[in-house]
C-alpha positions, 0 to 999 in steps of 0.5 A: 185380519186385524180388529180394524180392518174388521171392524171397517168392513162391518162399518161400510157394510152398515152404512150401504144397507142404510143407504140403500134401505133409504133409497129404496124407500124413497122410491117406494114412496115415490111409485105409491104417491105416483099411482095415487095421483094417476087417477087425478089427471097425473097434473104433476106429469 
């Protein structure tokens, strides 16, 4: 394996964890602010 190719791979490995660390946390957040507003009258609902 070449040094590129390596270091692609590496790259594209690092970019999804980062994708899918950030889309994990927005969902996250979106499920803790969502059970916070369900004893409000879930208005955003």
């Amino acid at each position: 394996m070449s040094a590129t190719l390596v270091f692609a791979l590496i790259a594209l490995v690092v970019v999804v964890l980062v994708l899918f660390w950030l889309a994990t946390a927005h969902y996250v957040g979106e499920v803790l602010s969502d059970s916070k507003d369900d004893g409000h009258g879930g208005a955003g609902h």
